[in-house]
Every structure is written in C-alpha cells, then in structure tokens.
NUTI-878819 format. One line per field, with one value per residue: x, y, z of N, C-alpha, C, O in turn; residue number from 1; residue in three letters. Coordinates in steps of 0.001 Angstrom, whole numbers, plus 500000, padded with zeros to 6 digits. Example, Ala and Ser with C-alpha at 12.3 -4.5 7.8 and 13.67 -1.06 7.14 Angstrom:
<pts>
nx = 513190	512850;
ny = 494310	497750;
nz = 507800	507080;
cax = 512300	513670;
cay = 495500	498940;
caz = 507800	507140;
cx = 513200	512900;
cy = 496700	500030;
cz = 507800	507870;
ox = 514236	513409;
oy = 496681	501138;
oz = 508465	508039;
num = 1	2;
residu = ala	ser;
</pts>
This chain:
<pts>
nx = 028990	030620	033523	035789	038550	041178	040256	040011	039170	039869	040673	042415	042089	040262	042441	044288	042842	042345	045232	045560	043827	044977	047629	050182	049125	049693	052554	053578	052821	054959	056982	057193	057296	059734	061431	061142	062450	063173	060976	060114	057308	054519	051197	047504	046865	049320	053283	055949	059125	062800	064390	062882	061649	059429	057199	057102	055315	054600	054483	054289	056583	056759	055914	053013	051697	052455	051949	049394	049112	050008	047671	046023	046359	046222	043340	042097	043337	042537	044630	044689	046134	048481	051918	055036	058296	059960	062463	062859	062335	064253	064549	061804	059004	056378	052427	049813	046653	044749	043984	043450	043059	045968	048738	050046	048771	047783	046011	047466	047031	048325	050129	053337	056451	058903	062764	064122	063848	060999	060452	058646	057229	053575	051012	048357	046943	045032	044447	044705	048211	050623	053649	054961	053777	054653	053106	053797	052573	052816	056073	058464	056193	054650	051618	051336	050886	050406	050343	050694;
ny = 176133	174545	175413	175548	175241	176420	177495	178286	181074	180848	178532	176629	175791	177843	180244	179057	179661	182184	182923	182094	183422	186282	185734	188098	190507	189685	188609	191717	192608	191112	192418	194714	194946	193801	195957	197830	197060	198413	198580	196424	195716	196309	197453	198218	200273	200911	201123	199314	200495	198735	198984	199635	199766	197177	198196	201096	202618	205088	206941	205676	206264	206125	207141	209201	207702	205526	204147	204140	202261	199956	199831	199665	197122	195007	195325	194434	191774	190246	190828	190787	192109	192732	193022	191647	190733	188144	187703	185081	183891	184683	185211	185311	186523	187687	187816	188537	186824	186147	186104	185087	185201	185563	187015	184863	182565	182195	181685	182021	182925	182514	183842	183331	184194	183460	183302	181416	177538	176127	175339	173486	171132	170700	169099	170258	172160	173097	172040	172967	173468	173423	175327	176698	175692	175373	175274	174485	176083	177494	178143	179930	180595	180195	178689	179743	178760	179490	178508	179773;
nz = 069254	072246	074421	076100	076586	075209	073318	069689	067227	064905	062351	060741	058121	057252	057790	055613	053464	053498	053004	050779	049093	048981	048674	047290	048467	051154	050859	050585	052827	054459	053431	053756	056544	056727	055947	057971	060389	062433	064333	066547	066978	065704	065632	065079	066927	067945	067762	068743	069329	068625	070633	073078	075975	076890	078203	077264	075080	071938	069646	066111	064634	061749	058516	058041	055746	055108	057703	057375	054917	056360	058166	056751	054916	057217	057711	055552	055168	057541	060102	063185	065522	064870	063557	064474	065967	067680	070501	070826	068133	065882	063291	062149	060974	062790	061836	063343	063820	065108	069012	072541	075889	078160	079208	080384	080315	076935	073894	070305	067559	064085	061238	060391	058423	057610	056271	056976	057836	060042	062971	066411	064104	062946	061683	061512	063611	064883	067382	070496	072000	074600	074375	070920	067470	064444	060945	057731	054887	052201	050187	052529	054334	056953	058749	062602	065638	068925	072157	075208;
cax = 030105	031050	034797	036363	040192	042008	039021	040755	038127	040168	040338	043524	041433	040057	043635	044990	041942	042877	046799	046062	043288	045468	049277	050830	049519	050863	054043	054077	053338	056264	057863	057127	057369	061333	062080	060832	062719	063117	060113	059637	055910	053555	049819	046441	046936	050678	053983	056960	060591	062642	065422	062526	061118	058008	056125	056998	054433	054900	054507	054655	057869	056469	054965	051458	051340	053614	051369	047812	049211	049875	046411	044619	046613	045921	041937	042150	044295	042770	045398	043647	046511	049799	053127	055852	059068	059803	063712	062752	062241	064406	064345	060762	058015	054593	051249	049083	045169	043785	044687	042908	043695	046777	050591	050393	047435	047099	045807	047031	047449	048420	050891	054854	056994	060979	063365	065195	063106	061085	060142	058677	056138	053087	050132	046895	046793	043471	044276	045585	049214	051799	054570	054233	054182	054173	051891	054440	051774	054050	057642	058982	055012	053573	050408	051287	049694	051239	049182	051394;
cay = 175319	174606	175204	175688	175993	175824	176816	179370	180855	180809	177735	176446	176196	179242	181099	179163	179862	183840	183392	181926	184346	187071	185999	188490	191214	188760	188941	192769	193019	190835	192677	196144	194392	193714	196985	198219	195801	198952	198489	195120	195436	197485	197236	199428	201409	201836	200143	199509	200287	197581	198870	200164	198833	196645	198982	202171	202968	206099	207175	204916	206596	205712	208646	208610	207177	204295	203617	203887	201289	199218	199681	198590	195678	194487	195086	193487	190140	189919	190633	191819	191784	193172	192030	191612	190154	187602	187293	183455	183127	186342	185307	185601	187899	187453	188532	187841	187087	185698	185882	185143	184801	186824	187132	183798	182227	182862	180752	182627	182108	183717	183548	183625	184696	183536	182705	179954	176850	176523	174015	172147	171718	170216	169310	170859	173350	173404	171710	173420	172544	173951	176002	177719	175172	175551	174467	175175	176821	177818	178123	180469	180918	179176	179300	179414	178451	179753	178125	179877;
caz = 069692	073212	074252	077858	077037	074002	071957	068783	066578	063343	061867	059742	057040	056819	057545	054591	052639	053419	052556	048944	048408	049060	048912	047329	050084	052704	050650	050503	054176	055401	052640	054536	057806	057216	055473	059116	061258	063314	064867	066976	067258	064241	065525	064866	068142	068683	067428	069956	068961	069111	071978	073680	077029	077012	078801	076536	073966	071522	068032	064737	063920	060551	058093	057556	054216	055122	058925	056421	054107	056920	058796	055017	055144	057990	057646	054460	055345	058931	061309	064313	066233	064117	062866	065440	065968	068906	070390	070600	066419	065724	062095	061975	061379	062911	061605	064639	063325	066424	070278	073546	077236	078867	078404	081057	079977	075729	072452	069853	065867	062677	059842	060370	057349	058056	054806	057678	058005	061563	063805	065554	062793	063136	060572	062354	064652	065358	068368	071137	072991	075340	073078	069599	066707	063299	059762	056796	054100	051354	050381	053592	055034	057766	060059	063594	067224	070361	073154	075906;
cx = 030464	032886	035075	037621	040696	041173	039819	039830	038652	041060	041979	042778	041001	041497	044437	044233	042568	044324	046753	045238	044014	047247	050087	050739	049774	052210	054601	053982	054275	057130	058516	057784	059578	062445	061558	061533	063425	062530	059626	058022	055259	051806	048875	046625	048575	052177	055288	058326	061378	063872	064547	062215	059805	056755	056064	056190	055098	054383	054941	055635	057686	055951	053928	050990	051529	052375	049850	047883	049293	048103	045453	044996	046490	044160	041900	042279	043504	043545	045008	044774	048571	050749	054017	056936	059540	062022	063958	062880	063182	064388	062364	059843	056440	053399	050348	047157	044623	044363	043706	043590	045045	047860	050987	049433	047458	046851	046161	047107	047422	049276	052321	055823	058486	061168	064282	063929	062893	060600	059714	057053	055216	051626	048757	047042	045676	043248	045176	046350	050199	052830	054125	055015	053937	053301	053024	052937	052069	054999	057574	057819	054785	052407	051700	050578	050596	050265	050340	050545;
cy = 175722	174307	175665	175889	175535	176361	178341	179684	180485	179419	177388	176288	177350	180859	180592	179839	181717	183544	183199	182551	185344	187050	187119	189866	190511	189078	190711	193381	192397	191842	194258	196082	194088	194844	197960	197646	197036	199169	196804	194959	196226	196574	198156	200271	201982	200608	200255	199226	199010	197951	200095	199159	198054	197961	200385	202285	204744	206018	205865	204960	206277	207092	207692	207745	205419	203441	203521	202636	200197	198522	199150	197467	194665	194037	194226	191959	189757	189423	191565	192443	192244	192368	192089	190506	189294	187676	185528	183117	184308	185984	185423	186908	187135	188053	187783	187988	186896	185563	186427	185292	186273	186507	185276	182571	182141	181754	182028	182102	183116	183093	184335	183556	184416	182136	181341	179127	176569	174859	174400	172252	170538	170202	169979	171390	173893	172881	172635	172780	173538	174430	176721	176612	175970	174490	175054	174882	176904	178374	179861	181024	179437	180110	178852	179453	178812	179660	178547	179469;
cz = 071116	073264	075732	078009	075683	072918	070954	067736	064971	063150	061198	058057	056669	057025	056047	053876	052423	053006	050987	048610	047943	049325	048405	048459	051758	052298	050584	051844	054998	054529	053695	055825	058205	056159	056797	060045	062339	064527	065307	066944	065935	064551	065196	065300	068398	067799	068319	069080	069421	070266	073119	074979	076915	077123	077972	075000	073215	070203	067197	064604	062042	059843	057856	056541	054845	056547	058561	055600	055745	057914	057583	055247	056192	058469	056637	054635	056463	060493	062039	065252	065844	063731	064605	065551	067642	069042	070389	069486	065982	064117	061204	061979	061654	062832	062449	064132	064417	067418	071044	074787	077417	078617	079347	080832	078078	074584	071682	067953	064751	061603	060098	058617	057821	056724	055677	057663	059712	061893	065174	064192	062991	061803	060323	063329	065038	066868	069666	072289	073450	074461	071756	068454	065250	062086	058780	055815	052759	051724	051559	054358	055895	058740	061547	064774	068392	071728	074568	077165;
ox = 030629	033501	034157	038109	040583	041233	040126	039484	037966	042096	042720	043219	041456	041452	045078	044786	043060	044571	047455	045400	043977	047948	051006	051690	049943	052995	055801	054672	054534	058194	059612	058625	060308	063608	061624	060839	064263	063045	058939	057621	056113	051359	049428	046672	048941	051926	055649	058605	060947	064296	065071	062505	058918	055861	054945	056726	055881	053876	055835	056171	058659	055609	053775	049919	050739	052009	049086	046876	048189	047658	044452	044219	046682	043744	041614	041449	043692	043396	044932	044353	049561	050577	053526	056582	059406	062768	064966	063496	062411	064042	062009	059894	055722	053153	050136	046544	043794	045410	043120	044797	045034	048061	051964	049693	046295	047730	045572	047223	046763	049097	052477	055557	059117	060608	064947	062883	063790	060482	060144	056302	055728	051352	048204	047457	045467	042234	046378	045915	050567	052879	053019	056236	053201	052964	053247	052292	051351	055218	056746	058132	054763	052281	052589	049629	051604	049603	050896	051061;
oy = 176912	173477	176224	176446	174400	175903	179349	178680	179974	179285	178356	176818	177857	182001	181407	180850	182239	184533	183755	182668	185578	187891	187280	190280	190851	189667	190984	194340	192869	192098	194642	196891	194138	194700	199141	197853	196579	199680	196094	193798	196755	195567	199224	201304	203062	199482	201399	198235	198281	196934	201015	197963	198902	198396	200899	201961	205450	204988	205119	203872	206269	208046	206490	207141	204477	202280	202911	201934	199731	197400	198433	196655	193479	193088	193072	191119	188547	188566	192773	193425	192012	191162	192536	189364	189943	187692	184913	182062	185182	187044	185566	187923	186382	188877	186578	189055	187762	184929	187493	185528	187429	185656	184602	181555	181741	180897	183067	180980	184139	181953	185555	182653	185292	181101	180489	179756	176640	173785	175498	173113	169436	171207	170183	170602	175030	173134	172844	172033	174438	173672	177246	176495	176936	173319	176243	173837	176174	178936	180745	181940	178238	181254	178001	180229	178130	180587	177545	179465;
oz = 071386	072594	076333	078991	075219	071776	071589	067113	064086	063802	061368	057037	055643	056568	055383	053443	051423	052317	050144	047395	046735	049888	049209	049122	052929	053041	050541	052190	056106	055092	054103	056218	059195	055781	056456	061041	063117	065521	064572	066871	065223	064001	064934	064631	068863	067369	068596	068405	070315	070816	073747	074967	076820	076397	077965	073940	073851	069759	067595	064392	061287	060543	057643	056591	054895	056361	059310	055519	056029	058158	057593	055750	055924	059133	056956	054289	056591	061364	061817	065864	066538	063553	065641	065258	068680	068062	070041	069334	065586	063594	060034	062674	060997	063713	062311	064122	064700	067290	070852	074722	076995	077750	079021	081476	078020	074500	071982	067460	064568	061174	060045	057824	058411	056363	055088	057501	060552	061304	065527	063734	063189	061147	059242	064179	065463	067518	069500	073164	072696	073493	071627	068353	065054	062263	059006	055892	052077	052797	051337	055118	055620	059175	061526	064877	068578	072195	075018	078283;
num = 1	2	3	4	5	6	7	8	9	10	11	12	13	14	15	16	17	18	19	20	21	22	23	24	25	26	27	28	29	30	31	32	33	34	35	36	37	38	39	40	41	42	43	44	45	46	47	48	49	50	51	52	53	54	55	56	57	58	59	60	61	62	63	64	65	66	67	68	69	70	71	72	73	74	75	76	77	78	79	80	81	82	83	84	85	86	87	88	89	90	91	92	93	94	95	96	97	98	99	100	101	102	103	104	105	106	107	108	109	110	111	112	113	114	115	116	117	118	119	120	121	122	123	124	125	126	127	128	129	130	131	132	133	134	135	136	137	138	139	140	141	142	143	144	145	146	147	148;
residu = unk	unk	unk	unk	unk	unk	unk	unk	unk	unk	unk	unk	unk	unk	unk	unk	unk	unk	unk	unk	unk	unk	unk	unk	unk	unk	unk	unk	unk	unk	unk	unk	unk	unk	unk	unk	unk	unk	unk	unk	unk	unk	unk	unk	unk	unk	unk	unk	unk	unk	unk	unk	unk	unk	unk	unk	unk	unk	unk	unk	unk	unk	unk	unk	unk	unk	unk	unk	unk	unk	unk	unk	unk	unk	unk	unk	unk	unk	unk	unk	unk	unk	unk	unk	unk	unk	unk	unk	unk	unk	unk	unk	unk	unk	unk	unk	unk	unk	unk	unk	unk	unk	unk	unk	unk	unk	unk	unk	unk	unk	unk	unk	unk	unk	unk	unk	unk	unk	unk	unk	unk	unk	unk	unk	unk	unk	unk	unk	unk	unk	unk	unk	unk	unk	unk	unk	unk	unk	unk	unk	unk	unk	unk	unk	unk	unk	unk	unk;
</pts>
C-alpha cells in the first residue's frame, strides 16, 4: 500500500477486533489508569506527573508491581504509545496504539475511555482529518483519531 499523508497503520477494524477480544483488560487498564490520575502520562519508558512541566521526565512514582502490570498490559492490548490524559478531554483517558509524524505534524489513534459522552463523533476513522474525532465502540469506549 501506497500512502503520502494521512496513511495510519491500524485499521478501525482491527482496533475494534482487539477491544472485544480483550475488553475486560481494556476495562482494568482504564480502571488502573484512573486510580492513578496522578500521573498525566504512564508510558513504557517514563510517566510524567501531572503538575509537572512537559519537559520533566522522572521516575514512575509507581511500585514495581503496579508499573509491571501496566507494561503487560500494554504489550498485551497493543498500546505502543501509553495512557494519558489531555487538558482538552480532561474527562478522558487515552490509550494511544498508533502515532506518527510530530507534536505539529501527527496521525495518531487508539482507544479513549470517558464515563461523559464525546464528540464530535464520527463513523470511520480510517480516514484522516484536521482535529481528534471520535468512533463510540461500547457503552463509555471509543476509538479515536487525532490527525493534528
């Protein structure tokens, strides 16, 4: 497959296909994810406090047990890319599976977890567009696309 801008390798099909294989460890990592809500960011390499600066990296602040369960779940589910909270959706949590390009530039896509209903909402996301829509999935899951 040829692609030149916009092109996202993961599929909406194949992200639902992974959420109903495996919903309830989707539901036990938002579960984790907002019994943490200390932590704005939780990736492989590092997780960022959330009244920290952008630029400050540090420790998990997590114990080991607790920052191992998270790194399974994330190999498992395929989130390449961690959970993280935006101040744009603040009722959301995002499990980031796929992301290209740069903080000015990016396609990215995954699976948002918020008990408010989101918008705007769109039926395919396979296409890529300006903003971050959503796919509602199931009750309080959706895929999302953030073509920034």
């Amino acid at each position: 497959m040829i692609c030149l801008v916009g092109c996202n390798s993961e599929s909406d099909a194949k992200l639902v296909d992974a959420f109903e294989r495996n919903k309830s460890d989707f539901e036990r990592l938002a579960k984790m994810a907002e019994q943490d809500r200390q932590l704005a960011r939780i990736e492989f390499k590092y997780t960022l406090p959330v009244r920290s600066s952008s630029s400050a990296l540090g420790p998990t602040g997590l114990p080991r047990q607790r920052w191992d369960e998270y790194r399974q779940l994330f190999s498992k589910l395929g989130i390449k890319y961690g959970v993280d909270r935006r101040e744009d959706f603040p009722s959301v949590v995002f499990l980031w599976a796929d992301c290209d390009g740069s903080a000015i530039s990016r396609d990215c896509k995954g699976y948002a977890y918020s008990e408010r209903e989101l918008g705007p909402i769109k039926d395919n996301l396979n296409d890529l567009a300006p903003g971050v829509f959503f796919r509602s999935i199931s009750k309080n899951w959706y895929l999302f696309r953030d073509g920034g």
